[in-house]
N, C-alpha and C positions, 0 to 999 in steps of 0.2 A: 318407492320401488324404482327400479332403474329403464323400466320400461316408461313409467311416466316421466322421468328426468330425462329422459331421452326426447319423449315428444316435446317438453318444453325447452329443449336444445335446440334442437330445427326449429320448433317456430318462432324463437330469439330470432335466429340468426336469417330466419326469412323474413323477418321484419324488420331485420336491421340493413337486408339488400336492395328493399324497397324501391323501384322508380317514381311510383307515386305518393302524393300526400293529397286526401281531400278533407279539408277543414268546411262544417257546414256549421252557419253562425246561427241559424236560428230566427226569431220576429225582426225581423228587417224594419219595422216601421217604432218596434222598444228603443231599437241599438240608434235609430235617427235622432231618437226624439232625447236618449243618453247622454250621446257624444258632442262636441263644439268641435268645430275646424282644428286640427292640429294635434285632435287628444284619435286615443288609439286601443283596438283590442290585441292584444296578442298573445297567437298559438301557442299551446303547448310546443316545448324540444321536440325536435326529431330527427331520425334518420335519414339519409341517403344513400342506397347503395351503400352500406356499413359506413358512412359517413355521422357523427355525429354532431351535432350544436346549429342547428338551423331550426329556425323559427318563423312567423308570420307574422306582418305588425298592417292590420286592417285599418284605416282611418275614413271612419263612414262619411263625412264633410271633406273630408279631402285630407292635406299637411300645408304647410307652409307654401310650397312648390307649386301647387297643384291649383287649376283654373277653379275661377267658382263656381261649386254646385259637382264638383268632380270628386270622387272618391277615391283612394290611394291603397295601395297593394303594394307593401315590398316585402322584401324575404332577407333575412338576413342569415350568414353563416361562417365558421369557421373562417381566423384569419390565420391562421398557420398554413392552410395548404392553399393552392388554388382550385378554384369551383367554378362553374358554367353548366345554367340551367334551363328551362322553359314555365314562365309561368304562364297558365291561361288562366282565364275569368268568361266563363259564357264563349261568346264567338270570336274572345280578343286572347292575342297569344305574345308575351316578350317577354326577349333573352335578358339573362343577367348574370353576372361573372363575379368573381370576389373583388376585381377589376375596377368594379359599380361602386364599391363601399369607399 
């Protein structure tokens, strides 16, 4: 019916304007005991602000870059347009651009 096509019209497109993403992984001490340095979980796609093709790529041990015993958090997204974001984690908050990639 067009009444319900309509509600799932709006709520598309409020979920496609989205400012936030919170991705929650779950047994912290599974995903340690899973992963080696350098290997990695990642997010489902998602939106931004009707932005699409950005993703999370977790790595519980760290990556390559990253001190040891450090964990790693990057976001990856769309290279056709330019992007600039905020990610936090707990009490820690940095910027990242398409810039970054």
């Amino acid at each position: 019916d067009i009444a319900t096509s309509l509600e799932n019209l709006v709520e598309a497109q409020q979920t496609g304007l989205r400012d936030t993403v919170v991705w929650r992984l779950g047994d912290a001490k599974a995903i340690l005991e899973e992963y080696r340095r350098d290997e990695f979980l990642s997010s489902k796609s998602f939106s931004l602000r009707g932005v699409a093709g950005f993703h999370l790529a977790y790595y519980p041990l760290g990556d390559k870059r990253s001190p040891q015993g450090k964990a790693s958090l990057w976001i990856k997204g769309p290279i056709d347009i330019g992007w600039k974001i905020a990610l936090s984690v707990n009490d820690s908050m940095q910027q990242f651009s398409s810039e970054d990639n």
